[in-house]
N, CA, C and O atoms as CSV, one atom per row, in Angstrom:
chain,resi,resn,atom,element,x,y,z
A,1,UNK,N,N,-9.819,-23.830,73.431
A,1,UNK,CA,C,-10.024,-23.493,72.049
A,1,UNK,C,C,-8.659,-23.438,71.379
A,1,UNK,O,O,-7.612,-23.310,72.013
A,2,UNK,N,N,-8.747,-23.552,69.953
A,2,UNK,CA,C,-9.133,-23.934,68.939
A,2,UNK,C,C,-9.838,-25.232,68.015
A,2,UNK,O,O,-9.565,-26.401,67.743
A,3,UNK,N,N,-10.795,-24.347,67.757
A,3,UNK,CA,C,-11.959,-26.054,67.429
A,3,UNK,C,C,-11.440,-25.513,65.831
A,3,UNK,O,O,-11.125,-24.394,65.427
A,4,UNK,N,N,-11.510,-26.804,65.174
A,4,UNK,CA,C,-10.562,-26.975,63.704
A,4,UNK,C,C,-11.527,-27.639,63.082
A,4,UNK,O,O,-12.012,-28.688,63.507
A,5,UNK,N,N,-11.874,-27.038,61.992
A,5,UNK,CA,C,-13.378,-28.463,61.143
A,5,UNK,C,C,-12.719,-28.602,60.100
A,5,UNK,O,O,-12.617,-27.536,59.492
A,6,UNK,N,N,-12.088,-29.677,59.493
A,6,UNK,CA,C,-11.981,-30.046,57.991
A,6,UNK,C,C,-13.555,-30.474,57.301
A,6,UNK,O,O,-14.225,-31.506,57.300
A,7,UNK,N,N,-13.676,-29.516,56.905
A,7,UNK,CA,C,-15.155,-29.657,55.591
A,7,UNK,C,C,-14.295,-29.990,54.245
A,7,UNK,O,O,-13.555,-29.161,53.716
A,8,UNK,N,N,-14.566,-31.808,53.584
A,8,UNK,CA,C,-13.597,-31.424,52.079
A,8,UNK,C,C,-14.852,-32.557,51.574
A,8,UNK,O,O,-15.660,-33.225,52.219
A,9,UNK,N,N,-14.587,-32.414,50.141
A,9,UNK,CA,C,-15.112,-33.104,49.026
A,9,UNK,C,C,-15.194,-35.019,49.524
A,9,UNK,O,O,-14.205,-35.294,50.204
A,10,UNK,N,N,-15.912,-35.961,49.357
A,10,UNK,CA,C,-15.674,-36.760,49.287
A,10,UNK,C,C,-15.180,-37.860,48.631
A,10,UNK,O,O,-15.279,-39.068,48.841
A,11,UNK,N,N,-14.391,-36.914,47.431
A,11,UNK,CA,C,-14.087,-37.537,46.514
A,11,UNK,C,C,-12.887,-37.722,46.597
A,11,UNK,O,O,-12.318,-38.507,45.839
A,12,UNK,N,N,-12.165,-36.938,47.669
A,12,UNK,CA,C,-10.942,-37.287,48.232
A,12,UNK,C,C,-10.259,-38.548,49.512
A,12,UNK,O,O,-9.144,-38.845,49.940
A,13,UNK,N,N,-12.104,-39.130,49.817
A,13,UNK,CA,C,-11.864,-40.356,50.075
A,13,UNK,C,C,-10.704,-41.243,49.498
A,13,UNK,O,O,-10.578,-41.293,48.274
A,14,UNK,N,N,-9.710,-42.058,50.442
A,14,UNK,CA,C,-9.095,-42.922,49.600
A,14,UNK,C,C,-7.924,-42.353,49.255
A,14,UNK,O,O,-6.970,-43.087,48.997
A,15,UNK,N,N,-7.782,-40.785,49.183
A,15,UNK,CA,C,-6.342,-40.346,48.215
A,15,UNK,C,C,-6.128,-39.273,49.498
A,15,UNK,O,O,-5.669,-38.178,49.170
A,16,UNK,N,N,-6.285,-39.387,50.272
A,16,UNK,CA,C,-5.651,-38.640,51.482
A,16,UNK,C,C,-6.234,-39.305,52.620
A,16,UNK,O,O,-7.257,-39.990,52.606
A,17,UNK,N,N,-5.385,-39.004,53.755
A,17,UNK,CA,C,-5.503,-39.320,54.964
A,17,UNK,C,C,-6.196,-38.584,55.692
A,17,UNK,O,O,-5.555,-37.665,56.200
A,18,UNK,N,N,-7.117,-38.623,55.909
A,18,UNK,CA,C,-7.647,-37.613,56.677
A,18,UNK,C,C,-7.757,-37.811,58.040
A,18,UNK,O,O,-8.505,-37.073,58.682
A,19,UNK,N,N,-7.165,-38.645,58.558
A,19,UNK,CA,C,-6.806,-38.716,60.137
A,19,UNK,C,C,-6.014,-38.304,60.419
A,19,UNK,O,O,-6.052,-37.726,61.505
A,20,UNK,N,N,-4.660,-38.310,59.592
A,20,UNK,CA,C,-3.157,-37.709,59.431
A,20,UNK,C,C,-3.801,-36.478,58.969
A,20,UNK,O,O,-4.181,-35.961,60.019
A,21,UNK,N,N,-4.172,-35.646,57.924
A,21,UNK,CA,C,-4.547,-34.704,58.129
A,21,UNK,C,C,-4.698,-33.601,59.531
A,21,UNK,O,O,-4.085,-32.576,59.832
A,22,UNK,N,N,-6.007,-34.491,60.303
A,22,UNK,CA,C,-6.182,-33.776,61.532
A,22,UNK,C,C,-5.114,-33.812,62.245
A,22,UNK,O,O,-4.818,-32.648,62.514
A,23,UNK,N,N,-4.047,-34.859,62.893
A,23,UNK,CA,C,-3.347,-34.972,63.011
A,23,UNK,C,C,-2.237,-33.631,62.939
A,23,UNK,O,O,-1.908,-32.907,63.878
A,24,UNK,N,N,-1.791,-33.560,61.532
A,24,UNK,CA,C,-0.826,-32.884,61.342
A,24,UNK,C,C,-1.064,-30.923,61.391
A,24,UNK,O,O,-0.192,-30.058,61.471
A,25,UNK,N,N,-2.648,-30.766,61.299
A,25,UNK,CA,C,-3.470,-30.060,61.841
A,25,UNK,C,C,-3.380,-29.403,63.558
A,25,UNK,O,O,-3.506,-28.245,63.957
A,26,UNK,N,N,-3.158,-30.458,64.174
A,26,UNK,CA,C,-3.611,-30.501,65.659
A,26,UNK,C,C,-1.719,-30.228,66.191
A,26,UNK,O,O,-1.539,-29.648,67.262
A,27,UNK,N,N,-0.682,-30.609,65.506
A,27,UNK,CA,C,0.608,-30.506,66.008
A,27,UNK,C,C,0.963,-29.535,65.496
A,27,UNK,O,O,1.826,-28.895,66.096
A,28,UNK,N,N,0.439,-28.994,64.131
A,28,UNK,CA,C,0.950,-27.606,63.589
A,28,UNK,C,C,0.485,-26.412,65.146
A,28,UNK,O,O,1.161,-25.568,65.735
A,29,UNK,N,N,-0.947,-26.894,65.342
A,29,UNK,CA,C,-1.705,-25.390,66.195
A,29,UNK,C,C,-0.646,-25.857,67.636
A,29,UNK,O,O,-0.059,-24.990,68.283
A,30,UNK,N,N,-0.595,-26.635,67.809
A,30,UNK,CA,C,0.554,-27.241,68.690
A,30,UNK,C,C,1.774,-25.878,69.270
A,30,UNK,O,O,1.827,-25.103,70.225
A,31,UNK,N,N,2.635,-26.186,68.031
A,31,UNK,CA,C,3.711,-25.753,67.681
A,31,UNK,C,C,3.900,-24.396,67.393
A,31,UNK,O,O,4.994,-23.854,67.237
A,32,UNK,N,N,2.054,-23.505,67.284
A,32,UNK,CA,C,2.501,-21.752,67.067
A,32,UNK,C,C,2.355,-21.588,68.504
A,32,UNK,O,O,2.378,-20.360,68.593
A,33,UNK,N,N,2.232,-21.991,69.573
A,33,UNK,CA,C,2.492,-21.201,71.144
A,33,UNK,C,C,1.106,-20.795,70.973
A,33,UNK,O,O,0.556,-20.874,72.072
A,34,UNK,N,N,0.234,-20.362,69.995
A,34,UNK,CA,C,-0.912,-19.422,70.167
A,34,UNK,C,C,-2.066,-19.974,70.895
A,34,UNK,O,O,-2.966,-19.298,71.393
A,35,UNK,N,N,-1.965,-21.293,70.917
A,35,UNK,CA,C,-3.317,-22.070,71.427
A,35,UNK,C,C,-2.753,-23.260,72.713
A,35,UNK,O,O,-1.647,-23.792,72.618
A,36,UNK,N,N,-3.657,-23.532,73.819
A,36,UNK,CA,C,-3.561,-24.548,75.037
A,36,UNK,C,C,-3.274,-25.751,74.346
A,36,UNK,O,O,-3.772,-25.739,73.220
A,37,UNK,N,N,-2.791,-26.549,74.555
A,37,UNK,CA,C,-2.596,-27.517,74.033
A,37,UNK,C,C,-4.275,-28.680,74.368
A,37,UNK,O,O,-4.712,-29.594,73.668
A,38,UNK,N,N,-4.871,-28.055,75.819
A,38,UNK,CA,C,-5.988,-28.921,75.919
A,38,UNK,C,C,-6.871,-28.361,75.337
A,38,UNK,O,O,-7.967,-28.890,75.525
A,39,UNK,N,N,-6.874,-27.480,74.682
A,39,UNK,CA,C,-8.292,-26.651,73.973
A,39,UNK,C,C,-8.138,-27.244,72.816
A,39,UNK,O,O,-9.295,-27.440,72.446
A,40,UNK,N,N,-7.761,-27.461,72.389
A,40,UNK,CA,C,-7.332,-28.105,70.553
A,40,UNK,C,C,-8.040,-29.321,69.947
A,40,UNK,O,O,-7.719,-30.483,70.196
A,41,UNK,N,N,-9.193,-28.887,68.997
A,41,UNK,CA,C,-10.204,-29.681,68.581
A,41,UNK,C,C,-9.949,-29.758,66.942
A,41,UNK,O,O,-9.977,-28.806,66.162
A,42,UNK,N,N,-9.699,-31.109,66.642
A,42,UNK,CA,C,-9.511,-31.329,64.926
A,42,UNK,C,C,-10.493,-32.412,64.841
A,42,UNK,O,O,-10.598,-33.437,65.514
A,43,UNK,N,N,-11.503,-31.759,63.426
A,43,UNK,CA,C,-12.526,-32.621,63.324
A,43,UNK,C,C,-12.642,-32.327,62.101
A,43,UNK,O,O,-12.511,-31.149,61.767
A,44,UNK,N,N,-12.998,-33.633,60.852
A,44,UNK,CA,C,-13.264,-33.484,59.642
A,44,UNK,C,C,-14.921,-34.317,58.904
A,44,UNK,O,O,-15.399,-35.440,59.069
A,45,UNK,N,N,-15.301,-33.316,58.225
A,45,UNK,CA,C,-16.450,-33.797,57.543
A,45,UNK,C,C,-16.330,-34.124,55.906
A,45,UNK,O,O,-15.712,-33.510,55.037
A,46,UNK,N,N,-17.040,-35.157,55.831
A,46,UNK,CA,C,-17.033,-35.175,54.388
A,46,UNK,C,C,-18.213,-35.109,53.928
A,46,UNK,O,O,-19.144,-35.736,54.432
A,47,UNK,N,N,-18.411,-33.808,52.205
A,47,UNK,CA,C,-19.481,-33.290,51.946
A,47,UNK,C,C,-19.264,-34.348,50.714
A,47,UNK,O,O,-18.290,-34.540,49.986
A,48,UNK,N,N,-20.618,-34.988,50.771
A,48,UNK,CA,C,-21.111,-35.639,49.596
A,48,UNK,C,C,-22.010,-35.558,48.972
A,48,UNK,O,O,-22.594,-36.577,48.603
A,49,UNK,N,N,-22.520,-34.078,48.569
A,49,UNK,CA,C,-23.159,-33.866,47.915
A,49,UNK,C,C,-22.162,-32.152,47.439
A,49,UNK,O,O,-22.535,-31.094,47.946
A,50,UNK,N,N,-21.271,-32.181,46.711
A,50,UNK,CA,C,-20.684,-30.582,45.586
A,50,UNK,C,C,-20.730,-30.549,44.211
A,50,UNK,O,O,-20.938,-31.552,43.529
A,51,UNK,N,N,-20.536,-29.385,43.748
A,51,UNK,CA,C,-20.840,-29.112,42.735
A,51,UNK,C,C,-19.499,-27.585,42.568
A,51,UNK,O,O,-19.625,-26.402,42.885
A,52,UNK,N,N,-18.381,-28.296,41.979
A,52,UNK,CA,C,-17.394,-27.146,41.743
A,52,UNK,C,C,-16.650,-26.709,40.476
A,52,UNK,O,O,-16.135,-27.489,39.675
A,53,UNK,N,N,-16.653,-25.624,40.405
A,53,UNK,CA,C,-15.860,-24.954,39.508
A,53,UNK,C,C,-16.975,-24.979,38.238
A,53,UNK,O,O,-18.073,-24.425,38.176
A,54,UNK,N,N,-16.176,-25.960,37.098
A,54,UNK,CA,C,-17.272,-26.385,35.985
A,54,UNK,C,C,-17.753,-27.825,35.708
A,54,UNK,O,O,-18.066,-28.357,34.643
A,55,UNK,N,N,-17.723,-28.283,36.913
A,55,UNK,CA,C,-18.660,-29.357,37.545
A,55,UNK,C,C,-18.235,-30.327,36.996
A,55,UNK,O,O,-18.931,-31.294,36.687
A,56,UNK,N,N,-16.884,-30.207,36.767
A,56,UNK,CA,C,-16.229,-31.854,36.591
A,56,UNK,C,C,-16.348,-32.432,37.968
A,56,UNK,O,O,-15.984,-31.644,38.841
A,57,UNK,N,N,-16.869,-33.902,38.505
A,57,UNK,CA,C,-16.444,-34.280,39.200
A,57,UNK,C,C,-15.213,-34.692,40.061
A,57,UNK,O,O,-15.483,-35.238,41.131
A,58,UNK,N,N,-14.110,-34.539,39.799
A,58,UNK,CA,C,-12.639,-34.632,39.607
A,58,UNK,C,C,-12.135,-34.033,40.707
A,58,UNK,O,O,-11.285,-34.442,41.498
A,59,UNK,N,N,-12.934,-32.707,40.667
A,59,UNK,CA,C,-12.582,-31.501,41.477
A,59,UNK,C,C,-13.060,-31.970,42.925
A,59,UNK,O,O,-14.079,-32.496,43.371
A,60,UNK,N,N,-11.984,-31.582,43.390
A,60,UNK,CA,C,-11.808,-31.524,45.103
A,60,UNK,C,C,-11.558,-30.615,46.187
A,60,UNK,O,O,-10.492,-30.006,46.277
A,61,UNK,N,N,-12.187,-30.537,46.742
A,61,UNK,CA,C,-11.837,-28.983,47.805
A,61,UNK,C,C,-11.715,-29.817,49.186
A,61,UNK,O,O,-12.614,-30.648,49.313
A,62,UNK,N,N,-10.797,-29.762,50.226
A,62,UNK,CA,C,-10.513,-29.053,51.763
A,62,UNK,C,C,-10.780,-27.600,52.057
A,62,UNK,O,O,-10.112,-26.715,51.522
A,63,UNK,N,N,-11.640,-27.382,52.803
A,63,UNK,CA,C,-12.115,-26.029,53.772
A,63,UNK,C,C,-11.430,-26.370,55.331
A,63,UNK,O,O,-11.701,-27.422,55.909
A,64,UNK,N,N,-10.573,-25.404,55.882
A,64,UNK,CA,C,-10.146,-25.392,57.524
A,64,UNK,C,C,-10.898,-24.554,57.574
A,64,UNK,O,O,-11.105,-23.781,56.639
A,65,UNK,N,N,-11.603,-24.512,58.922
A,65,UNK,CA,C,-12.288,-23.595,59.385
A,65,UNK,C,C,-11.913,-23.701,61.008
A,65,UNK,O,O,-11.970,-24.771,61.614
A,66,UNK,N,N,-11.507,-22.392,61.648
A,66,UNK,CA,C,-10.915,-22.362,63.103
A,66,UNK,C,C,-11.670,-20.897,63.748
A,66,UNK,O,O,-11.554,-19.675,63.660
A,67,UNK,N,N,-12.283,-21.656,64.257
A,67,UNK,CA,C,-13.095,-21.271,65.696
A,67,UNK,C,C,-12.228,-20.871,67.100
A,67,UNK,O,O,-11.606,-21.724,67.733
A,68,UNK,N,N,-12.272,-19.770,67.399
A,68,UNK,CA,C,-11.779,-19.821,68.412
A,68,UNK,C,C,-11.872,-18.646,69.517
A,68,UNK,O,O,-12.304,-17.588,69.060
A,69,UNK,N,N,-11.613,-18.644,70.606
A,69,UNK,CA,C,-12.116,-16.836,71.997
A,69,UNK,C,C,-11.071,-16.327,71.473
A,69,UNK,O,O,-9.937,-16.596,71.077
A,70,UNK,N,N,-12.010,-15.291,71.629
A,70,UNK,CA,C,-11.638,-13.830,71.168
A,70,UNK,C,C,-10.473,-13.722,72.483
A,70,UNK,O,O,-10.464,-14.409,73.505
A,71,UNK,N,N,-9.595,-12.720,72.122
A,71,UNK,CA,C,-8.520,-12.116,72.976
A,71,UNK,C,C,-6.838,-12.451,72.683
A,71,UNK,O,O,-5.966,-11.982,73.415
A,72,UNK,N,N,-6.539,-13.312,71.528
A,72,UNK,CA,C,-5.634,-12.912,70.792
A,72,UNK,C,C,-5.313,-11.840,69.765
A,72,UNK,O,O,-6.108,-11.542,68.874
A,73,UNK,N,N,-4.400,-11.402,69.881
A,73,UNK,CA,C,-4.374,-9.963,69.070
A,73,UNK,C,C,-4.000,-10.139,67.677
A,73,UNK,O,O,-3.181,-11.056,67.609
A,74,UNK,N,N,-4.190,-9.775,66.843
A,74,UNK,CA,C,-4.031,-9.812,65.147
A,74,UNK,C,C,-2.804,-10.712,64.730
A,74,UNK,O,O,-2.784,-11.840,64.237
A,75,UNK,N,N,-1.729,-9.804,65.107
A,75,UNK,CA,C,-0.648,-10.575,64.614
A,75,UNK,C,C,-0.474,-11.837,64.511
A,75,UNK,O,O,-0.235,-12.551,63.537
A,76,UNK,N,N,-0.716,-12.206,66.393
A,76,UNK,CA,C,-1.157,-13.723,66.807
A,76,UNK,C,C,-1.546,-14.146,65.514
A,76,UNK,O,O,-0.868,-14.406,64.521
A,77,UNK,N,N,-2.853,-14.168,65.727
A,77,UNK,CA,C,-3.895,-14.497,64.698
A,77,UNK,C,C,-3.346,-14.965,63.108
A,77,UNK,O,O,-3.727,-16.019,62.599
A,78,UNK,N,N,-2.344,-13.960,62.377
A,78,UNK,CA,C,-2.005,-14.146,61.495
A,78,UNK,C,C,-0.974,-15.294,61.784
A,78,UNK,O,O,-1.153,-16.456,61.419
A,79,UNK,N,N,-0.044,-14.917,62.371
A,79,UNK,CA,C,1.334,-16.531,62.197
A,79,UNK,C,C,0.666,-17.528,62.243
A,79,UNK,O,O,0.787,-18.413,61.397
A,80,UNK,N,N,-0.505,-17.622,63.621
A,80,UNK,CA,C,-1.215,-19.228,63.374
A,80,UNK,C,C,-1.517,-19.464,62.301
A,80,UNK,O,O,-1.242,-20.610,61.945
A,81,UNK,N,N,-2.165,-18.611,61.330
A,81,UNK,CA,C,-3.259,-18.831,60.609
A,81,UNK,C,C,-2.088,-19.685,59.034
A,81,UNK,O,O,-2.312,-20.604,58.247
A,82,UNK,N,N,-0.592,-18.507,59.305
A,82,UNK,CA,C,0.098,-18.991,58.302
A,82,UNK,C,C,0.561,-19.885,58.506
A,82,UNK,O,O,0.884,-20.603,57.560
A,83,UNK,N,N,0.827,-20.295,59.874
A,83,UNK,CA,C,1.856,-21.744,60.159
A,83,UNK,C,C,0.921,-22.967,59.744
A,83,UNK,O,O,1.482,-23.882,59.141
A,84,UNK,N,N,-0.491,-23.087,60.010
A,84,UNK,CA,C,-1.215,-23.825,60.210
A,84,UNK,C,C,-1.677,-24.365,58.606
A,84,UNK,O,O,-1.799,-25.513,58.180
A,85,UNK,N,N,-1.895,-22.895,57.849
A,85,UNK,CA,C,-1.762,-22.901,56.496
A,85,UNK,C,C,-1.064,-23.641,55.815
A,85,UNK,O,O,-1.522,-24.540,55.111
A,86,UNK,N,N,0.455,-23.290,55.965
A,86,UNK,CA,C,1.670,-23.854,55.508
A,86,UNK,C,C,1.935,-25.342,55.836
A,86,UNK,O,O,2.543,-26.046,55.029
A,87,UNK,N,N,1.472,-25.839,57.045
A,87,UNK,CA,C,1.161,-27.376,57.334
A,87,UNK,C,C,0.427,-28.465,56.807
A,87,UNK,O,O,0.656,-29.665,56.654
A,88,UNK,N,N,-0.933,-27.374,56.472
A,88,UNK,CA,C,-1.922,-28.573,54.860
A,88,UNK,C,C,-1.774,-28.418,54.040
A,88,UNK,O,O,-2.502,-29.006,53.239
A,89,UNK,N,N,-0.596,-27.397,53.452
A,89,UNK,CA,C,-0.163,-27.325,52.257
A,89,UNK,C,C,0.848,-27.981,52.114
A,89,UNK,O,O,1.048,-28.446,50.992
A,90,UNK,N,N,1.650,-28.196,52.996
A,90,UNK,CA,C,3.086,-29.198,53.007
A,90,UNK,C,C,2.411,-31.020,52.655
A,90,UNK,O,O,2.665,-31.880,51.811
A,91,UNK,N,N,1.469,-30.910,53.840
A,91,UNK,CA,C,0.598,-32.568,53.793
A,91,UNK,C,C,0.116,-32.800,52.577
A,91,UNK,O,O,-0.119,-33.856,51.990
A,92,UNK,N,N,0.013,-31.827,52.309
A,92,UNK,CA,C,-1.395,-31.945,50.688
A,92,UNK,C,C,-0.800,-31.894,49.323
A,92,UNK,O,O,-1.405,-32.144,48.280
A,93,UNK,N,N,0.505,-31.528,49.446
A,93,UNK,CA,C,1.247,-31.212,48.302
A,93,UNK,C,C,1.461,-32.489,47.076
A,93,UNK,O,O,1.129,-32.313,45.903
A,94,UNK,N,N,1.876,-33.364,47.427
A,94,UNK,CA,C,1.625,-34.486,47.253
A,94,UNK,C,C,0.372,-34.746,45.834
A,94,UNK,O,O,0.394,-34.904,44.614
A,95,UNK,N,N,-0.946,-34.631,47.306
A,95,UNK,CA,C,-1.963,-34.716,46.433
A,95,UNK,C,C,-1.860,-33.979,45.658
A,95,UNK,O,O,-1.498,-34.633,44.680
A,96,UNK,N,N,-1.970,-32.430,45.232
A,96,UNK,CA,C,-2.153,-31.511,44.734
A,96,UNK,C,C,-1.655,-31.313,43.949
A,96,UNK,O,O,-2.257,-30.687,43.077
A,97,UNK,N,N,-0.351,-31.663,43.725
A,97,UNK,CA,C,0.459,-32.456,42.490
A,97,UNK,C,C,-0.144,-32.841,41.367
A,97,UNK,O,O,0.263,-32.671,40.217
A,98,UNK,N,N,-0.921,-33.256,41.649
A,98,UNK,CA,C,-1.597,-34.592,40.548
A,98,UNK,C,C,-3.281,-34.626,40.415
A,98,UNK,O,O,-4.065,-35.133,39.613
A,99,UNK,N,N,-3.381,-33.973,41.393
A,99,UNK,CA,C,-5.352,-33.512,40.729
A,99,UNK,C,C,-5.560,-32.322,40.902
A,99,UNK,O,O,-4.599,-31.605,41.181
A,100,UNK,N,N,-6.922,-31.744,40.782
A,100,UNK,CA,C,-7.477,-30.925,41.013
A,100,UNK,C,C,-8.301,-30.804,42.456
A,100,UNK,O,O,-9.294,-31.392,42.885
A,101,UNK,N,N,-7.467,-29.811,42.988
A,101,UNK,CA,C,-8.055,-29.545,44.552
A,101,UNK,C,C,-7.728,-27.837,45.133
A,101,UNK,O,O,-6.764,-27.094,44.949
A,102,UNK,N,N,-8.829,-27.689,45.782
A,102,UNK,CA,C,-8.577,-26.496,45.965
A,102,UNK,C,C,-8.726,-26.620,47.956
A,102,UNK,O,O,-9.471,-27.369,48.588
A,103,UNK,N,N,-7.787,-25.655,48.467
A,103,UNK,CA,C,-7.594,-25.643,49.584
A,103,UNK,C,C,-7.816,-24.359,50.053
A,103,UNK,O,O,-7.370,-23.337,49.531
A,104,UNK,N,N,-8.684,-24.436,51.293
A,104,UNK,CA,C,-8.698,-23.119,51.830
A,104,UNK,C,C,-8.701,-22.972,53.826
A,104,UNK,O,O,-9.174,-23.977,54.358
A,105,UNK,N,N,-8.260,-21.923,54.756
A,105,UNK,CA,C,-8.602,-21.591,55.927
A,105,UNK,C,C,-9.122,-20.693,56.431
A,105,UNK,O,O,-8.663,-19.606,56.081
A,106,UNK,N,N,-9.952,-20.663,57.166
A,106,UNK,CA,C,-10.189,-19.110,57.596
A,106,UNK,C,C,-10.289,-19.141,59.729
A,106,UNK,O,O,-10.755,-20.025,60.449
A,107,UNK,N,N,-9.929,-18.395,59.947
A,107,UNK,CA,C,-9.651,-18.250,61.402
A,107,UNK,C,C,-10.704,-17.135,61.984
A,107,UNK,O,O,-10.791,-15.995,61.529
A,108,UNK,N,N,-11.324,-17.542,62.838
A,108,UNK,CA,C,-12.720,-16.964,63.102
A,108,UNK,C,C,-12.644,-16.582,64.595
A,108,UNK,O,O,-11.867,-17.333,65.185
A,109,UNK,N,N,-13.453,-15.239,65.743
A,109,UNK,CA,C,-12.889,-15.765,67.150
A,109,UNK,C,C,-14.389,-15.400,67.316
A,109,UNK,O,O,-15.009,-14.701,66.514
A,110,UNK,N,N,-14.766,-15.802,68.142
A,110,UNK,CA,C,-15.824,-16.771,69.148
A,110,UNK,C,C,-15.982,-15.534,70.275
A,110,UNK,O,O,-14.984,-15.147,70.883
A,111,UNK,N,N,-17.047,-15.058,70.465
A,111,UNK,CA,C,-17.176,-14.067,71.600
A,111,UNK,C,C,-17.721,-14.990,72.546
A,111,UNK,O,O,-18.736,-15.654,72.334
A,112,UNK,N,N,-16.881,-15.033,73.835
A,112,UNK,CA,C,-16.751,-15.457,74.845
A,112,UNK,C,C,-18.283,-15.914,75.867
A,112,UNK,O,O,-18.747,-16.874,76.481
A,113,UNK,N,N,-18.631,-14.376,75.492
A,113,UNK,CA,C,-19.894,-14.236,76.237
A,113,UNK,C,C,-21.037,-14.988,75.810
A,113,UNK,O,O,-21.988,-15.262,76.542
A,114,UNK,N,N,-20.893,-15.389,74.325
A,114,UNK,CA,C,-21.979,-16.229,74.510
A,114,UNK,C,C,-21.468,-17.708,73.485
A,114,UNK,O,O,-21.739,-18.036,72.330
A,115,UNK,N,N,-20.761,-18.231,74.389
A,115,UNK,CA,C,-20.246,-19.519,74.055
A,115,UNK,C,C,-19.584,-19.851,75.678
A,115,UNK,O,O,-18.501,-19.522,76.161
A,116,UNK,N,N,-20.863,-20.729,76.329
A,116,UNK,CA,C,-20.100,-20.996,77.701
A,116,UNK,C,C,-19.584,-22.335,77.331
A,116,UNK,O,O,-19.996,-23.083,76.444
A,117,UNK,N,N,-18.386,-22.544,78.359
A,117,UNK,CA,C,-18.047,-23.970,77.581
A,117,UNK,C,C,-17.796,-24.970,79.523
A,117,UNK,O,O,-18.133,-24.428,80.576
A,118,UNK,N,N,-17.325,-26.036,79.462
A,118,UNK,CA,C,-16.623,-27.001,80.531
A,118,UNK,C,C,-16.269,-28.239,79.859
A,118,UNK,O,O,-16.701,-28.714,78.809
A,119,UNK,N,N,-15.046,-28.837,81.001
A,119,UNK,CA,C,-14.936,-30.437,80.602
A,119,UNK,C,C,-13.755,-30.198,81.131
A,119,UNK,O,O,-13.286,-29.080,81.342
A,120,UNK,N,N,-13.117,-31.500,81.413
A,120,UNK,CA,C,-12.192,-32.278,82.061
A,120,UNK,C,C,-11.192,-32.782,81.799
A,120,UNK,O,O,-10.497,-33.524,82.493
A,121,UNK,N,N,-10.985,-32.271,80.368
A,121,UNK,CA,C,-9.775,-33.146,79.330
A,121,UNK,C,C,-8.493,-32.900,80.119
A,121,UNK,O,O,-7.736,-33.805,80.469
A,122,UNK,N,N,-8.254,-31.208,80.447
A,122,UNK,CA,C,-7.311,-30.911,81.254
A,122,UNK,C,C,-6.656,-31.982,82.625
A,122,UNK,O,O,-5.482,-32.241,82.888
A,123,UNK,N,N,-7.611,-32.324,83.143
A,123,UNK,CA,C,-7.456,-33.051,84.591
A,123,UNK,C,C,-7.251,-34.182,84.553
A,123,UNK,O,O,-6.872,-34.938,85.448
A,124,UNK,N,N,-7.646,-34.499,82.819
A,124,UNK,CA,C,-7.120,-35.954,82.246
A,124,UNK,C,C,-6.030,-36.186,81.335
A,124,UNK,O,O,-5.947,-37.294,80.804
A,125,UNK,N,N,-5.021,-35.122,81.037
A,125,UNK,CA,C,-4.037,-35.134,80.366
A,125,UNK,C,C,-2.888,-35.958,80.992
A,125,UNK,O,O,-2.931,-36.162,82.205
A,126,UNK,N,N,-1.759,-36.496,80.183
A,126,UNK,CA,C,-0.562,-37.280,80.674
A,126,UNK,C,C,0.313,-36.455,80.489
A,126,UNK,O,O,0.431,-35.641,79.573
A,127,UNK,N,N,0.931,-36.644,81.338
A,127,UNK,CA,C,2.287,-35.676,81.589
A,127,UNK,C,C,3.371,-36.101,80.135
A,127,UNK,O,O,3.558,-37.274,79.812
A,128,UNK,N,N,3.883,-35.134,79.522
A,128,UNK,CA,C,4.532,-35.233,78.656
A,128,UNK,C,C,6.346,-34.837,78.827
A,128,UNK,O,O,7.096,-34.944,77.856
């Protein structure tokens, strides 16, 4: 763990990367020490059907949403949440510049007990 969902507007098709996104997503959670490097899940959806603010179409939202077991302690919790923060805001700046978009994260933890998990990614990693 950390499973990462980009939920954003689809109207941001085309004017962002959203592979680089996950991407830059997946090296930020990387880089706070707080998470395995094989637990680390970046995945993005696009909602095509919103309705925001005062319903100009124009308007664009990114949602992070991070899933993850319980047993990091607060603080933890917070630097990821800001480093990780500070990473789609650096990527996005750009965009954000120049339209209307609203960005948000929230960091969530996962009780253990009832989220059993397995897999093999570990045993299939390349030595770095």
């Amino acid at each position: 763990m950390p499973h990462f969902t980009v939920d954003y507007s689809a109207n941001l098709e085309g004017e962002v990367d959203i592979a680089d996104l996950c991407d830059c997503l997946r090296q930020a959670a990387i880089q706070t020490g707080a998470f395995p490097m094989a637990g680390i899940r970046v995945r993005a959806f696009a909602a095509t059907h919103v309705s925001i603010a005062d319903g100009n179409p124009k308007h664009g939202y990114i949602d992070i949403s991070v899933r993850l077991r319980a047993g990091r302690d607060l603080e933890t919790r917070k630097a990821a949440t800001k480093a990780v923060f500070e990473a789609a805001q650096s990527f996005l700046a750009p965009l954000m510049a120049r339209r209307s978009l609203a960005l948000s994260l929230e960091m969530r933890n996962i009780d253990p007990e009832l989220s059993p998990k397995c897999g093999t990614i570990r045993a299939h990693l390349e030595d770095h």
